[in-house]
C-alpha positions, 0 to 999 in steps of 0.5 A: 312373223311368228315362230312355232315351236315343236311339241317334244312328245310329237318328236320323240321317237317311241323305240319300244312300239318300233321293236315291238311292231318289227318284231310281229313283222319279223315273225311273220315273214319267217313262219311265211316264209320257211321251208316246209314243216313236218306232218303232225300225226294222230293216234291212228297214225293219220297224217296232217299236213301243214299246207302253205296257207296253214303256215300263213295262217300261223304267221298272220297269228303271230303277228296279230298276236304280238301287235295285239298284246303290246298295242303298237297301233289301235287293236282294231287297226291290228284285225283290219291287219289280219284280213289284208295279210290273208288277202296279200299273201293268198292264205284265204280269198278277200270273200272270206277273210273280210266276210268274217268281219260281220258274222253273226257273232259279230253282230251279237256283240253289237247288238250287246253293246247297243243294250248297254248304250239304252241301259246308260240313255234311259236311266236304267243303268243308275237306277240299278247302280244305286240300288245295289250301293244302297245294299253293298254299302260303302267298303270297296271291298264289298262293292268289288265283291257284289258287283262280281257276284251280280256278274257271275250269277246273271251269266247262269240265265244269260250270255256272258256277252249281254251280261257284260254289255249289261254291266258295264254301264252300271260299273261306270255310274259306280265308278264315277261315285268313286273318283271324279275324273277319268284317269286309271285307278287301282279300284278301275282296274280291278272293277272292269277286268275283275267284271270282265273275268267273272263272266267268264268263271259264271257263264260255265255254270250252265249251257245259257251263259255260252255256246261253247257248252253246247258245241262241246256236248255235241262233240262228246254225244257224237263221239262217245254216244252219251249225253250230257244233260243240262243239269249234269253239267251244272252239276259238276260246273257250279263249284268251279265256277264260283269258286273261280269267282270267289278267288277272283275276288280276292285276286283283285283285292291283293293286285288292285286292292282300291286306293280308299277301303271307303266312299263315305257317304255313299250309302246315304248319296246312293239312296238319295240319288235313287229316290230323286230319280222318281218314278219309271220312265216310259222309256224305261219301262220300255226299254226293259221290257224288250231287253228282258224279253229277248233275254227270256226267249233266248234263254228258254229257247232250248226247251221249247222246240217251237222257239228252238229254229230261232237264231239267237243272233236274229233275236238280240238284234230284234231289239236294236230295231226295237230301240230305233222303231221306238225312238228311244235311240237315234241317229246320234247314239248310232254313230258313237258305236265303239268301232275299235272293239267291233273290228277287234271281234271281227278280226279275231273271228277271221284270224279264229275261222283263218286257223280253222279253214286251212287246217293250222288249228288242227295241225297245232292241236294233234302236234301238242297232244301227241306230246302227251299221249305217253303221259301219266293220265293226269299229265295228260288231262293237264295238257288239254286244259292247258292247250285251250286256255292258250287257244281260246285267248287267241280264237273262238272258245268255240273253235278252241273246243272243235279243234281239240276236244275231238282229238283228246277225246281219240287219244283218251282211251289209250291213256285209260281217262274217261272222257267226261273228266276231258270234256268239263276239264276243256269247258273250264279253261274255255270258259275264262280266257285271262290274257288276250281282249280278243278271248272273249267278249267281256274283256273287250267291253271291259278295256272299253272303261279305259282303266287298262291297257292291253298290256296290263290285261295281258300282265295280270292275266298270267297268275289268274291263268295259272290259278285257274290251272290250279283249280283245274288240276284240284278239281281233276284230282279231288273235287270231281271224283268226290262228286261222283265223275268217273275219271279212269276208265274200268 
């Protein structure tokens, strides 16, 4: 007869994830459950009311949120928490909560990723990585440096999504020069968030690298009456966003400055590696010339009106059919889809259109504004950027903009701002959501690498915020003015 004894980690209760997960419960019950709140009121003097569904709404916010930043359970078990919240306590029918779950959004990522799965299978992902090791050479600090530029300038002819999902196999095979096994590293850390941040601070630069900008000039055309050209907002974008970059870079230098200043070798392994790889692959010539043409029809599809009717999410997803019909993936690649980060999208667009649906989000919006409208311009401004950078950690850039820019656009007038100075000041902060997974795509292929955890992101998220903010606020007050925006009113 044997005994078998217990392993003590099995047994040892974790007190810190029970506080944390009653915490999130606790916070759900009392906003669900509290009297009712009173009216937000705009400019005009129009009332908002805060129906329960909308309090339901905040509360399944708070929850996901709080769950989500200090991962008490899987954060795609946390989105499946969103969906059945909503259900249970009657916030939005199950036709909608769970229908979000697969929005084209979703399936944008997941076409996204599937890109990234053919770049790692058919070679092309180290093809690329030795050849711009060979370049870079071997300091970290350069290599930091070269893949954040590469990031940031793809994001200018490309969605930030496809860029990351493009990357991020190619920092994998760099990453695996530096250290042999897969335990976190400072150098890991700094290269997948510091990726992950960058695709943000370049995909302001134009309308390509997101469909925020594009909703947001919308927004200002139908409200103010003038357009903001494509080129005018790169105009203004262009300095902001790569000095977002550039100070990243250093960011990431001074918080995960890397264990070893160099790879020695590396230069010489990577020219190596690249010339023993031979010649192209059939796959790989294939397999880039799909990638690259459904990049190319998505990126000038804007300025051809017969390719305007197409869906840019019809036609990423054109080339994961591609990639089957062509067997250059199978049935086995198929089923090693991260299903964590697409259920974490798939939460974060319910818990996004949740918000936006009952009315919480705009109730949230005109209750933070009206704080401001007696404030100095500046204040004012400000506290716009400042409100969607928090919005846009927890829902769609997208619907962070629809909420509030319409709104500020309302209250601008009374304060003498101009209304360019709100619309490029709200497109920045946007843009570079540094706290939550959930604010953008990138992050979540980021926190794929397994360098980070939620709650590291989350950490270091907080100062890269508030620079942002400061180069919001400089930009604002010195940098746009010199430029030629108007930010005053005449």
């Amino acid at each position: 007869m044997t005994t078998q004894t217990m392993d003590p980690s099995h047994t040892q209760i974790d007190w810190k994830r029970i506080l944390f997960l009653l915490i999130g419960v606790i916070l759900f019950v009392i906003v669900n459950f509290s009297p009712p709140w009173p009216d937000a009121i705009d400019p005009t003097g129009k009332h908002f009311i805060l129906s329960q569904q909308a309090k339901g709404a905040l509360a399944v916010f708070l929850l996901a949120g709080t769950w989500w930043i200090f991962e008490v359970i899987p954060i795609g078990i946390t989105s499946l928490t969103i969906g059945v919240l909503q259900v249970l306590f009657m916030i939005r029918p199950a036709s909608k909560a769970f229908t979000d779950f697969m929005t084209p959004s979703v399936l944008f990522i997941f076409a996204s990723l599937v890109i990234g799965m053919v770049f790692t299978k058919t070679g092309l992902t180290n093809r690329l990585a030795y050849k711009m090791l060979a370049i870079v050479g071997e300091k970290t600090s350069n290599i930091y440096l070269g893949c954040f530029v590469v990031t940031a300038a793809l994001t200018h002819i490309m969605a930030h999504t496809a860029v990351a999902a493009t990357m991020f196999p190619l920092l994998m095979t760099i990453y695996s020069m530096y250290s042999e096994d897969d335990k976190p590293t400072k150098f890991g850390k700094g290269l997948f968030m510091g990726m992950a941040f960058v695709a943000g601070a370049g995909s302001i630069v134009t309308l390509l690298g997101a469909a925020r900008g594009a909703v947001a000039l919308g927004f200002y055309t139908d409200i103010v009456g003038r357009e903001i050209s494509f080129f005018e907002l790169t105009f203004y974008m262009f300095p902001i966003g790569w000095a977002m970059t550039f100070i990243l870079w250093g960011f990431f230098m001074v918080f995960f400055k890397p264990e070893q200043k160099t790879i020695p070798g590396l230069r010489e392994k990577a020219k190596k590696l690249s010339k023993a790889m031979g010649k192209f692959t059939r796959n790989e010539i294939l397999s880039a010339t799909i990638i690259f043409s459904c990049i190319f029809i998505m990126s000038v599809k804007q300025f051809v009106p017969a390719l305007n009717v197409l869906d840019k999410n019809a036609i990423i997803l054109v080339s994961t059919i591609l990639f089957f019909v062509f067997r250059i993936l199978d049935i086995r690649d198929l089923e090693t889809v991260p299903w964590n980060i697409m259920l974490l999208f798939g939460g974060a667009m319910s818990i996004g259109f949740c918000l936006w649906e009952t009315g919480a989000a705009e109730w949230l919006a005109i209750n933070w504004l009206a704080i401001f409208k007696e404030s100095h311009w500046f204040v004012f401004v400000m506290s716009i950027a400042f409100f969607i950078l928090i919005m846009t950690n927890f829902i769609m850039n997208v619907a962070a903009i629809a909420i509030s820019l319409p709104v500020a656009l309302v209250v601008a007038p009374y304060l003498n701002v101009a209304p360019e100075v709100i619309l490029f000041a709200a497109l920045v902060t946007a843009g570079m959501p540094f706290l939550l997974l959930v604010g953008a795509a990138p992050n979540a292929i980021a926190y794929n690498s397994k360098q980070f955890t939620t709650g590291e992101f989350f950490l270091y998220g907080i100062p890269a915020s508030i620079i942002l903010m400061i180069v919001v606020g400089l930009a604002i007050a010195f940098i746009w003015p010199l430029m030629g925006m108007p930010i005053l009113l005449k």
